[in-house]
C-alpha positions in Angstrom: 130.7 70.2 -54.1 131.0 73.8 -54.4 129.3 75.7 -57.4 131.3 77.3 -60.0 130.4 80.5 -60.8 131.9 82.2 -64.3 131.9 86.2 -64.1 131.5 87.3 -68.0 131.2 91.0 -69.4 127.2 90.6 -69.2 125.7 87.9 -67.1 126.7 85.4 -65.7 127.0 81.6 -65.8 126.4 79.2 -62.9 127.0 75.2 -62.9 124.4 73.4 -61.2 124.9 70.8 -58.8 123.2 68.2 -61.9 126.0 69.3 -64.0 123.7 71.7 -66.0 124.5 75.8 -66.3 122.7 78.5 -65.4 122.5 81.8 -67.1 121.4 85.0 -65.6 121.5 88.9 -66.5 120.2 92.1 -65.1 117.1 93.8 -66.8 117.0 97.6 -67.4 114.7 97.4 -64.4 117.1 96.1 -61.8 115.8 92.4 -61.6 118.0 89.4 -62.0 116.3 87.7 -64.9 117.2 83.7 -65.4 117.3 82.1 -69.0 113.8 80.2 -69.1 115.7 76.7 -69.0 119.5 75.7 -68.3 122.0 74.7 -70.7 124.2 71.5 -71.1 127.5 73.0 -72.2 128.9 76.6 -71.0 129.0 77.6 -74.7 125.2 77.3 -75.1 124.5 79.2 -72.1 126.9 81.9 -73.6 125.2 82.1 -77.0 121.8 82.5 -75.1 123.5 85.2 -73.1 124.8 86.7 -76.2 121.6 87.0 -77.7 119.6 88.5 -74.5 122.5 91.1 -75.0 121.8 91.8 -78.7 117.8 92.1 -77.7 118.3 94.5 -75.6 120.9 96.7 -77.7 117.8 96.7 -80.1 115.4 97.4 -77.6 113.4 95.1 -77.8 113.4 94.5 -73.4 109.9 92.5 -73.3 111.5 89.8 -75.6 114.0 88.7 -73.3 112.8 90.3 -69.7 108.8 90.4 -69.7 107.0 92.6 -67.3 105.9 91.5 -64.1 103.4 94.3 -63.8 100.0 92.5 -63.3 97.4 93.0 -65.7 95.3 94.2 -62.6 98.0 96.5 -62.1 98.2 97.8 -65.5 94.2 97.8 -66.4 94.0 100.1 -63.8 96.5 102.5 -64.9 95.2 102.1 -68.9 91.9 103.5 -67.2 93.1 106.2 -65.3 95.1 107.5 -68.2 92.5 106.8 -70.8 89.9 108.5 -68.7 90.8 112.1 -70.3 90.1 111.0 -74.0 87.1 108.8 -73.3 83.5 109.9 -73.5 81.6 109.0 -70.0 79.2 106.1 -71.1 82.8 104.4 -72.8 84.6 104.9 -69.7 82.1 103.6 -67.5 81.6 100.6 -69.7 85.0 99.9 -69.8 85.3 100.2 -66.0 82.1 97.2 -66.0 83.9 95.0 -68.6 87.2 95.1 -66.5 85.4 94.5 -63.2 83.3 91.3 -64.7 85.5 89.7 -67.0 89.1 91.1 -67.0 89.8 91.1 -63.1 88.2 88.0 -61.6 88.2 84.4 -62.1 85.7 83.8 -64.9 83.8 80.1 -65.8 82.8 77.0 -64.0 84.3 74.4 -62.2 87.7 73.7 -63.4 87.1 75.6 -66.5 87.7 78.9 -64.2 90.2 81.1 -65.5 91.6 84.4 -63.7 94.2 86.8 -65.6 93.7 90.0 -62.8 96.7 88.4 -61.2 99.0 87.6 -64.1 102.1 89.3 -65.1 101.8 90.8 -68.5 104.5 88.3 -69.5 102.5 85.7 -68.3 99.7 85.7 -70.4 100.2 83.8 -73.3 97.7 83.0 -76.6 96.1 79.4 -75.2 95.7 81.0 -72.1 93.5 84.2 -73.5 92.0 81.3 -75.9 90.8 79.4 -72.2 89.8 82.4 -70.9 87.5 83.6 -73.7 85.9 80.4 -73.6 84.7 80.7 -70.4 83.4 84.2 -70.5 81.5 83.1 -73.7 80.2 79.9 -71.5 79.8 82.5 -68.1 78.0 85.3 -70.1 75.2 82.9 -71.8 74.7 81.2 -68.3 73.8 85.1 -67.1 71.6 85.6 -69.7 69.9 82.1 -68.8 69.6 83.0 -65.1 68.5 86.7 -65.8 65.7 85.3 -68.2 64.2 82.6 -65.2 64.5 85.2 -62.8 62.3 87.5 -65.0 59.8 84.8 -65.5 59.8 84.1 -61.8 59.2 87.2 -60.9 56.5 87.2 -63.5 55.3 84.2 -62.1 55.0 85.6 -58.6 52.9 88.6 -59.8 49.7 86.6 -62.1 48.6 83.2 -62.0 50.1 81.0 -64.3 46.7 80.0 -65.6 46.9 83.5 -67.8 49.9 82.5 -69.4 48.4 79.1 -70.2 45.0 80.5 -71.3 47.2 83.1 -74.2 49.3 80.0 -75.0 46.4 78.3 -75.6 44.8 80.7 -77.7 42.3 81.7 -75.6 40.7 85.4 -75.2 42.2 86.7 -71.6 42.4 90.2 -69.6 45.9 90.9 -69.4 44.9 91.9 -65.6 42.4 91.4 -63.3 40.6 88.6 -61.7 40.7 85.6 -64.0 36.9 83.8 -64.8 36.5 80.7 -62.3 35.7 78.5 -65.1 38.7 79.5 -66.6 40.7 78.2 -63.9 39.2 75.1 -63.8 40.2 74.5 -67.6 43.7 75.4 -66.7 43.6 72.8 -63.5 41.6 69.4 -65.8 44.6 70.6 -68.0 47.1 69.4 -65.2 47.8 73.0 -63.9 50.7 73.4 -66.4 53.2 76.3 -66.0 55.6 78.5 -68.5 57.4 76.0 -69.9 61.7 76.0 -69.8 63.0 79.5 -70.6 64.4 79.2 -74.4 67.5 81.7 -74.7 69.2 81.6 -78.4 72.8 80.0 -78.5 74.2 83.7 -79.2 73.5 85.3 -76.0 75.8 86.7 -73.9 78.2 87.1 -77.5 77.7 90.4 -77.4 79.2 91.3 -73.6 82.1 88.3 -74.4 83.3 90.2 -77.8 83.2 93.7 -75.8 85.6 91.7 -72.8 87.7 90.8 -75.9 88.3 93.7 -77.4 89.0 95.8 -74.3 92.0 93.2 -73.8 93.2 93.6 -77.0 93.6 96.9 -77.0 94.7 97.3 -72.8 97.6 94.4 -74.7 98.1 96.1 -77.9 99.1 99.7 -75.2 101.3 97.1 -73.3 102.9 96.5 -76.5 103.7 99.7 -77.3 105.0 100.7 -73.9 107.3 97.9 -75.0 105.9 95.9 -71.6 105.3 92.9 -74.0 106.7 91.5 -77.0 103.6 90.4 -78.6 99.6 90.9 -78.1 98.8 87.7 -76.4 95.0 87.8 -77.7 94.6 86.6 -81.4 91.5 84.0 -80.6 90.1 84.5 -84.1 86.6 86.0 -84.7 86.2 87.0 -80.8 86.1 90.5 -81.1 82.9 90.6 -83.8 79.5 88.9 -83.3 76.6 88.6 -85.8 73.7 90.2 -85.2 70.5 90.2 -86.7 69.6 92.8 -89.5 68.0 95.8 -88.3 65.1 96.4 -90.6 64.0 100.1 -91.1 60.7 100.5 -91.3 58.4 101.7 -94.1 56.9 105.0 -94.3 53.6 103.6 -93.7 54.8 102.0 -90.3 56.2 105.2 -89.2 53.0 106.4 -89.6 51.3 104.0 -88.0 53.9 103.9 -85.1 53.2 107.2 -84.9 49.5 107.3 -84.3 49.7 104.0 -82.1 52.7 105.8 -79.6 51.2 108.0 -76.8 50.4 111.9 -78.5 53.3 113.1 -76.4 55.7 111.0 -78.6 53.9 110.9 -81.8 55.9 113.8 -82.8 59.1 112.1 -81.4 58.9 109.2 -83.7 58.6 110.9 -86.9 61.7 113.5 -85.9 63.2 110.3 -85.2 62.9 108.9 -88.4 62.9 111.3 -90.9 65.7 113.1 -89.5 68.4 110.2 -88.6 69.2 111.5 -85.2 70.7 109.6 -82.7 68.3 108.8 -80.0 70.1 110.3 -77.2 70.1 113.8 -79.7 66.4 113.7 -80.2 65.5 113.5 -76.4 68.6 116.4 -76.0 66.6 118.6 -78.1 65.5 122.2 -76.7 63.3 124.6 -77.7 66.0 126.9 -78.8 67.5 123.9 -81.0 64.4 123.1 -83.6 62.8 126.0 -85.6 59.3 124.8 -87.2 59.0 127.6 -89.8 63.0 126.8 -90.9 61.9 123.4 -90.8 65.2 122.4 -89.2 66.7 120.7 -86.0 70.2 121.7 -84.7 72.5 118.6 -82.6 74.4 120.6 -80.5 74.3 118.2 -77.2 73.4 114.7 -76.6 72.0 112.6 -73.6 74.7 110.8 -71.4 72.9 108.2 -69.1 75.3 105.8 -67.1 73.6 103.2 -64.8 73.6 104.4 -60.7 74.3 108.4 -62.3 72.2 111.0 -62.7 71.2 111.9 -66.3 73.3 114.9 -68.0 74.3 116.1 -70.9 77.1 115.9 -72.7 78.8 117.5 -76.7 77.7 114.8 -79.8 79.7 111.6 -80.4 81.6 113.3 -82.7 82.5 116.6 -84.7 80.7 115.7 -87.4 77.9 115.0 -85.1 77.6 118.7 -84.2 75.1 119.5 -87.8 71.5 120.8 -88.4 68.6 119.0 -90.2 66.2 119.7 -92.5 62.8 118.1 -91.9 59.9 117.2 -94.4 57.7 120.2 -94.2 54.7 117.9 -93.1 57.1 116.4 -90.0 58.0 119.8 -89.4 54.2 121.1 -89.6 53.8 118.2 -86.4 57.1 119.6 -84.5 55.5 123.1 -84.2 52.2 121.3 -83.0 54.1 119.4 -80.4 56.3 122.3 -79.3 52.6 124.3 -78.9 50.9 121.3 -77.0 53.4 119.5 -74.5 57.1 122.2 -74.8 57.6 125.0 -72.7 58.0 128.6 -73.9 61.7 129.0 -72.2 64.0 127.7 -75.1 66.4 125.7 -72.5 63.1 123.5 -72.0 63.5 119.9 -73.1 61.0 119.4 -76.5 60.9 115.7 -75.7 60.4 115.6 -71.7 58.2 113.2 -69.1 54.9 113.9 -68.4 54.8 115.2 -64.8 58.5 117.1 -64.3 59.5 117.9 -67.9 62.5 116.0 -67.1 65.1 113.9 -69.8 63.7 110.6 -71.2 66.2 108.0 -69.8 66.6 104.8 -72.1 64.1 102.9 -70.3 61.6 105.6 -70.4 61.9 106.0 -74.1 61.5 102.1 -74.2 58.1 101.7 -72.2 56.7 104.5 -74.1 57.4 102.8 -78.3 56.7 99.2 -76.6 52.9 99.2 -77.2 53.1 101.2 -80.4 55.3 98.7 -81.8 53.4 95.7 -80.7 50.5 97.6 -82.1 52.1 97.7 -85.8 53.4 94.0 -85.6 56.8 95.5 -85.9 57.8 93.6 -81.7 61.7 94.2 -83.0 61.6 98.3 -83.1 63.4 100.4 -81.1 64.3 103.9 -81.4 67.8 103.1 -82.6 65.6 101.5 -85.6 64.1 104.8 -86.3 67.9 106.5 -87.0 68.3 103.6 -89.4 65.5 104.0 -91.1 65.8 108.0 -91.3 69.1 106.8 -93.1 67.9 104.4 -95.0 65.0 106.9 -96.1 67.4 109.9 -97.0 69.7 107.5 -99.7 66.5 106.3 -101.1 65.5 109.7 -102.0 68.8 110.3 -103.8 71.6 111.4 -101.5 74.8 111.1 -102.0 77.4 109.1 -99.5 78.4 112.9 -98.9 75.2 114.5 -98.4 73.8 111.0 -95.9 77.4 111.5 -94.5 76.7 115.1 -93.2 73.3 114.4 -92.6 73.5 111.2 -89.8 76.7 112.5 -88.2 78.9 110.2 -89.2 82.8 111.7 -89.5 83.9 107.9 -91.8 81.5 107.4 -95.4 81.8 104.2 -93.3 77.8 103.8 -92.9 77.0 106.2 -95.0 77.9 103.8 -98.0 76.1 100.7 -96.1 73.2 103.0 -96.0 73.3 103.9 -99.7 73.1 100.2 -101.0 70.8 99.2 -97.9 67.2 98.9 -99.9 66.7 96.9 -103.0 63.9 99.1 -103.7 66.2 101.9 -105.3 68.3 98.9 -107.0 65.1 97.7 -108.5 64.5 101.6 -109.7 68.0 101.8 -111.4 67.2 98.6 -113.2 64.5 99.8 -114.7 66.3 102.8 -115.5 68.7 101.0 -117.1 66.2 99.1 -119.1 65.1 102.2 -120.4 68.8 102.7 -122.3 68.4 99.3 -123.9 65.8 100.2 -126.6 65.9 103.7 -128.8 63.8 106.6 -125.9 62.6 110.0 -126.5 64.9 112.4 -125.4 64.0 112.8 -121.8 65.2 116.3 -119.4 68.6 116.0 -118.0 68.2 115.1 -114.3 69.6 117.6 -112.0 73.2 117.1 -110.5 73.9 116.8 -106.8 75.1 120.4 -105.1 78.6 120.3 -103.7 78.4 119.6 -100.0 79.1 122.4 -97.8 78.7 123.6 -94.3 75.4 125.2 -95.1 72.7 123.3 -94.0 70.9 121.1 -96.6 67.9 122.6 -99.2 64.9 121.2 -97.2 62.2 118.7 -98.9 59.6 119.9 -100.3 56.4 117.8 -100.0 56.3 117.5 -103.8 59.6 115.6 -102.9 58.1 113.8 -99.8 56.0 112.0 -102.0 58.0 110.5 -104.2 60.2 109.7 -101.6 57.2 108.1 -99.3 55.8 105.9 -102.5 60.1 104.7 -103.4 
């Protein structure tokens, strides 16, 4: 029997040889789009048609015809067009994340989920849910993997009987030809090996919440451009991760990470933390950019490392980013010594540089150089990002204000300069007893001095009168 086939205003209405209709329009885009089941009466395939029509007077296309662009397709044009307003090191991470976790199929055994071949209008909120869940699950495997091949590899190049012998407590050259009798402890032990790598339940979080929130925001665009009707990815609590608090360090472990680093750096850690500057700033720094006598450092550039790229140079993270310094008079006093002893006279020549070619630092550089010093100090978790947070944490202890700490780290939101301010309970302890003092009748005591307006003059320096008190807060 022939199907009937109803010609209407908009759409159209088919009868199905099962005695059900069909109901069909034309997108904005050309395509013949059918209703997503059929109908039992010609009236209910009518009203759905109706309502398509109404959608689409309102604009709202991706609620009635979804894309059919890929989310390959359109990752790849988010890049491109994003690539403009991005900063390198973002771009190129984003490029990673997409080719990892975003593209191919990610997890194990039938747990494997792949969205690079989707349509947008595809992707729906249990199927971001599955495939969260299995870059979570794929990205702590990595980290398990990575961490036995490390100890393989570490394996390979001593004798297992040195890790046994420090495991045991026992007094061993890091290097070198272990004692014979040493040996034979290790072998009437049973010859015992590095036990099972231990990796904490949270790794790989970090590299699944980065995934996440490229996708939300690659879906919240596709929104916008009115490709979807909704952002598909609302798993709850997968775009943050907990991380463990970064301690800043005492002024006394500054010290002492100073005189435990290599003299080259010495200077390097103590511009590092009493300034607040970025990492990537301090080892940007020329000649031209510091002035001893001034007591002052100027940000005007920043390191930009990306992996398989030479190192450059690019402008600060932000506007705000582009400021000047002042440094304690006594770290200022071990700048100029540095700048005499390891810096070249032409002022485009790096302050911080290697050794041999006067080259930049790269991060892994910078990292073999503080890992002794901070294994010296029992302080194993430092790293040079710990030295901006405890310049930070340093400068609201000695009594700035959010706008002053603002200006000083670089930040253009009072964002972390407020988490900075209430960061040590050391100056909550001090206002306390400040307060305690107003509890009982005091001698009238001087009026302590207000805070200057903040302007875009650099900052008074410190004296050392002031470095004192700040050093025994």
């Amino acid at each position: 029997m022939p199907r009937r086939r109803s010609h209407r205003e908009f759409g159209q209405i088919d009868r199905q040889r099962s005695g059900r209709y069909r109901a069909r329009f034309t997108a904005p885009d050309g395509r013949m789009v059918s209703a997503p089941a059929t109908f039992a009466t010609r009236p209910e395939a009518s009203e759905y048609l109706a309502r398509v029509r109404a959608e689409l007077l309102a604009g709202n296309v991706a609620a009635v015809a979804p894309s059919q662009v890929t989310l390959a397709q359109y990752a790849e044009s988010y890049l491109r067009t994003s690539a403009p307003s991005l900063r390198p090191r973002t771009r190129d991470l984003y490029q990673r994340l997409t080719d990892r976790w975003l593209l191919p199929a990610v997890g194990e055994g039938t747990s494997r989920v792949q969205l690079g071949p989707l349509p947008l209008g595809e992707l729906s909120i249990p199927l971001v849910r599955e495939w969260h869940a299995a870059v979570v699950s794929q990205a702590h495997a990595d980290v398990v993997r990575a961490a036995r091949r490390s100890v393989a590899r570490a394996e390979s190049r001593s004798h297992p009987a040195r890790a046994w012998a420090k495991s045991e407590g026992l007094e061993v050259a890091p290097t070198g030809r272990l004692p014979r009798s040493l040996v034979q402890a290790w072998e009437r032990a049973g010859s015992p090996r590095p036990g099972e790598v231990t990796v904490p339940e949270s790794a790989g979080r970090t590299g699944a919440a980065q995934a996440y929130r490229l996708l939300h925001t690659i879906l919240a665009q596709a929104v916008t451009d009115g490709l979807i009707a909704a952002n598909p990815a609302r798993v709850k609590g997968a775009s943050t991760v907990d991380h463990p608090e970064r301690l800043p360090l005492t002024p006394e472990q500054v010290s002492a990470l100073a005189e435990a680093i290599t003299p080259r750096y010495r200077a390097a850690v103590l511009v590092a933390a009493w300034s607040g500057l970025r990492p990537g700033e301090v080892f940007a720094l020329r000649r031209g950019d510091v002035d001893p006598e001034a007591r002052t450092v100027t940000v005007r550039r920043t390191l930009v490392e990306i992996a398989g790229e030479a190192t450059r140079y690019g402008p600060p993270k932000t506007a705000a980013s582009r400021r000047t310094v002042n440094l304690p008079a006594s770290v200022a006093l071990d700048l100029a010594q540095h700048l005499e002893t390891y810096t070249d006279p032409d002022p485009e020549a790096l302050v911080f540089s290697t050794p041999r070619s006067g080259a930049a630092l790269r991060a892994g550089d910078r990292s073999r150089a503080i890992r002794p010093a901070r294994e010296a100090i029992g302080r194993p978790d430092v790293t040079w990002h710990h030295l901006r947070h405890t310049g930070a944490t340093l400068a609201a202890i000695a009594g700035a204000t959010q706008a002053e700490l603002q200006r000083r780290i670089g930040h253009s939101t009072s964002r972390a300069a407020a988490i900075y301010q209430h960061a040590r309970s050391e100056r909550d302890r001090w206002i306390a007893d400040q307060l305690d003092t107003l509890t009982s009748p005091q001698p009238d005591s001087p009026t302590p001095p207000t805070p200057e307006p903040v302007t875009d003059e650099p900052a008074p320096a410190r004296s050392r009168a002031h470095l004192s008190l700040v050093r025994s807060a």
